[in-house]
C-alpha angles and dihedrals in degrees: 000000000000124000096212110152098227100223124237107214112234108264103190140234109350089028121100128313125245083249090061103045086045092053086060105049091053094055085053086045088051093040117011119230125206087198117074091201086066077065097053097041086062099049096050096049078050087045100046089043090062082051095063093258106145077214145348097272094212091197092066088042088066108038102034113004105155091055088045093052098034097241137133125267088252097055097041086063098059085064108102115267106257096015091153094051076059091066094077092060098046109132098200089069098060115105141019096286099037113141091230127050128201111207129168139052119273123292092020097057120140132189123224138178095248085241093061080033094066097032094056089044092046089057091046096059091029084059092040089057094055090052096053090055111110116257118247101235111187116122095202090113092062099095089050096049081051091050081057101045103027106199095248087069084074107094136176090000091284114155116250095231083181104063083045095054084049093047091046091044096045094062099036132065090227140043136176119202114185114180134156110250110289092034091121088253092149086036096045082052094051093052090051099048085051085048096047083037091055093041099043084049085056094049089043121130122194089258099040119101123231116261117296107230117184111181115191145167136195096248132023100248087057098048084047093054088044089058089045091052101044095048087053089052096047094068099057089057122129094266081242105063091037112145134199108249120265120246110281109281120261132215108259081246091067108027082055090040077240108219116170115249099358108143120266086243089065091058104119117230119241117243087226144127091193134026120188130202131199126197095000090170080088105052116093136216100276094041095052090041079058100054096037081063097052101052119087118235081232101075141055113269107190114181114206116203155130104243090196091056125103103290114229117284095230108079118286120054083206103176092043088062107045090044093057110140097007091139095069094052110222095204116164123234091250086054096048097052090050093052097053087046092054111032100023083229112127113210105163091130079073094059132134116284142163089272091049102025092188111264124192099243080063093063090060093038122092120183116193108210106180110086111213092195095057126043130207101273093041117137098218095042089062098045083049091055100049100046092044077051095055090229101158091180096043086052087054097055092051088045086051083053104041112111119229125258094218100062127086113282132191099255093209092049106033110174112253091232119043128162123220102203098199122170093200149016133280094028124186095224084059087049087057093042096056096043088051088052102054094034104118088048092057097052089046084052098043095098093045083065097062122090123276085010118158137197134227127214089246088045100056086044099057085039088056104046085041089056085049090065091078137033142182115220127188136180093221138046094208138033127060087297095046135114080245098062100035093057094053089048098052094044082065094040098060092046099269136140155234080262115115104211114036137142119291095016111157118210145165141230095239092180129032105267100193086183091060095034094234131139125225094260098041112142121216141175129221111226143159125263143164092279091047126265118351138165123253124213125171118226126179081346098303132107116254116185126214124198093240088227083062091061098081091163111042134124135207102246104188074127131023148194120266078222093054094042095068117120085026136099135195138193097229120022119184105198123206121205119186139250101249136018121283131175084244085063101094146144096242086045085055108042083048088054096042091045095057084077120095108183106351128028115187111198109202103203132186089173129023082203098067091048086054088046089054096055100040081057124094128198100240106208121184129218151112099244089098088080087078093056088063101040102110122224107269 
């Protein structure tokens, strides 16, 4: 048989890597094919797994490839006719220990890189397991959960989505709460944390402990806005139901003593009754099949998240996929009924039905609907909802209405929404627009400038959380329209130099430094002290300095990533969309980005188009977690 690698044309810039097509030839090298589909089938697993896919869903490859792998029409022709019926005769998927597996029923398969494969498969059972556990029916915590939602909260009939995700929460092991920004999601979990606290207290003997509480997030910056978050909320809490505050939250790599490739069995267990997790749209396959490990089916295990958020970019989009169809509800009868028993709330409207058949998974999943930062007239909540939406004709209209940035406001009343129409890159009107957004910062900075200045800790902390009212985002890290450029652009634009280290640089931990005791996503800024320049970070609300030579994997961050400004919120965003279209350029990129802004979003356009394109387009993410959403309650 001939060991003839079949060659993969290069496709260009969105087709396959060299490492695909690498992966491939070694599996031909390894076990020769005679098909060179067999080639192209595992390039593309090892493609779309780059790409954040859990698998290469052979259903949409045949049906709409060039929208599954994010290439263009023309690319997408030059793929084999019938390249998914190949999947049945390829001979890197047969045995225990083959480097492809087929799962699936036709015309359902998937393929998957064994690793994605048993991950994906770990989190199913593990989840399975937490189902099946028995539910803890008991109803004295009642009058507490109506201490914490007094009836008289409850305006204009709408339903309090918040006292239902504590009622479901307080009898499961596990609970899932999905919610848009502003849905109450920090302030739903401290209330449940006072309402488990008082119970546990109730139920306390003199040898038992007090509850064990563990809070986490998938990056620093959003473990550090969690315990931000949690400390405000405590202090609003019936005084009876007051609770001392948990330990601080942790980053998932340490809660889980993260190592890279250790087994799943070596996974530690958490000495824990309730795990909290903030921001789990971020977490991917192998880091939820790891936590999923550590957590004891003992205890409560709660997952905090926005499912229509940008998914991790490692392979999974976990949460996106377990909270399908959690709009529509799903509920049973039986879980309806206790609800109402429970809570008062009746959400019949969110029962089962043929589009959302009542899985088990629904009876464990809480979305909160009324957003609390943007109110119903709000300018950026309902650009937020129609783009989440996907209305193309309803995002024109608000396009047609948007004021421009480069008239004359009033400087007292801005608009919360503006749009910067700019041809090219840089652009002075961008220029204008970043220096009045960070006005107030510079002034506070001036006298750092100066020679043999120095910084106090209060200083530096007043300087940090003034830099955090405004923020550029961009789509892209390279090009004209790229965090790269604009970095280099602003740094100019507000009188800076070629110089690396100066006062008042922003950056950015761009990878987890366990000696300094800094997260990847940790934002610092470079100021001068006694001892010469040095790096500010706030922990726990105190000011903590680096030695800028100690800080080997930083970034500047005058501009950022939508991807890295996840778990994060600024006063101001000004959001940049390219000039042209791009496979990054989503919905669910968008609505992230939109949705960063607090009180005023600034969107910087070359091309209202792209901005359509963006919303017509849909993350496609491929796995097989979607089965748990059908399995019906037994």
């Amino acid at each position: 048989m001939s060991r003839t690698t079949p060659q993969i044309k290069p496709l260009g810039l969105d087709a396959c890597t060299a490492l695909d097509r690498a992966f491939a030839d070694f599996l031909h090298a390894q076990v020769p094919s005679p098909d060179p589909r067999h080639h192209w089938l595992a390039a593309l697993t090892s493609y779309q797994m780059g790409r954040g896919h859990a698998c290469l869903d052979l259903q949409a490859l045949q049906d709409q490839a060039a929208a599954l792998l994010g290439w263009s029409a023309a690319q997408a022709q030059i793929l084999p006719a019938d390249l998914s019926a190949a999947a049945a005769s390829l001979p890197w998927r047969v045995g225990e220990g083959s480097p492809l597996v087929l799962a699936g029923d036709t015309p359902s398969q998937r393929l998957y890189l064994r690793r994605a494969y048993q991950a994906e498969q770990d989190v199913m059972h593990a989840l399975r397991a937490r189902l099946a556990q028995p539910l803890l029916e008991t109803s004295a915590w009642v009058v507490h959960l109506d201490a914490l939602f007094p009836s008289d909260a409850q305006k204009h009939g709408q339903i309090d989505w918040q006292k239902v995700a504590c009622a479901l929460a307080v009898r499961s092991s596990l609970t899932l709460i999905t919610g848009g920004p502003g849905t109450g999601k920090t302030t739903t979990v401290v209330r449940l944390l006072a309402l488990l606290t008082a119970q546990s207290r109730l139920a306390q003997t003199p040898l038992q402990k007090p509850l064990r509480i563990r809070l986490a997030a998938p990056t620093g910056k959003a473990a550090s806005r969690l315990g931000e978050s949690i400390q405000s909320a405590i202090a609003h809490l019936p005084p009876a139901l007051q609770m001392d505050p948990p330990a601080a939250p942790e980053t998932l790599h340490r809660l889980l003593q993260f190592t890279p490739d250790a087994p799943l069995r070596d996974v530690p267990e958490l000495a824990c009754d309730v795990v909290v997790v903030d921001e789990a749209s971020m977490i991917d396959l192998e880091m939820m099949a790891r936590l999923l490990a550590a957590v004891p089916l003992s205890a409560r295990l709660i997952l905090l998240g926005d499912k229509d958020q940008l998914a991790s970019v490692e392979a999974g989009a976990v949460m996106a996929q377990l909270c399908e169809g959690a709009d529509l509800g799903g509920y049973t009868a039986n879980t309806l009924d206790w609800i109402q028993a429970h809570t008062g709330q009746d959400v019949r409207q969110y029962a089962s039905s043929s589009k959302s058949p009542g899985s088990s998974l629904a009876q464990h999943t809480v979305m909160l609907r009324h957003s609390r930062r943007f109110a119903a007239d709000s300018g950026i909540g309902q650009w937020a909802q129609e783009v989440n939406a996907g209305d193309t004709r309803a995002v024109n209209m608000l396009l047609s209405k948007c004021p421009s940035a480069q008239t004359d406001q009033d400087p007292l009343f801005p608009p919360d929404v503006d749009l910067l129409s700019v041809q090219r890159m840089p652009h002075t009107d961008v220029a204008v627009t970043v220096k009045q957004g960070w006005s107030h910062w510079l002034e506070m900075l001036r006298p750092l400038r100066m020679p043999q200045a120095m910084c106090s800790d209060a200083q530096a902390l007043q300087l940090i959380e003034s830099f955090a009212d405004f923020q550029v985002l961009c789509a892209l890290r390279s090009g004209p329209w790229g965090v790269e450029n604009l970095n280099l652009c602003i740094s100019r634009w507000l009188g800076w130099g070629a110089e690396l280290w100066y006062s008042g640089r922003p950056v950015m931990v761009t990878r987890n430094d366990p000696n300094l005791k800094l997260m990847n996503g940790d934002v610092g800024l470079c100021l001068p002290t006694a001892n010469g320049l040095r790096v500010a970070f706030v922990q726990a609300g105190h000011i903590r300095w680096v030695l800028p030579t100690r800080l080997d994997a930083v970034e500047t961050v005058w501009a950022m990533t939508v991807h890295k400004s996840q778990g994060s919120e600024f006063s101001h965003v000004m959001l940049v969309v390219p000039d042209m279209p791009s496979p990054v350029l989503t919905r669910e990129l968008m609505y992230t980005g939109i949705t960063r802004a607090k009180k005023r979003l600034t969107l910087v356009l070359a091309s209202q188009s792209v901005l359509l394109q963006a919303t017509a387009a849909r993350v496609m993410r491929s796995g097989g977690l979607f089965e748990l959403t059908e399995e019906s309650v037994e």
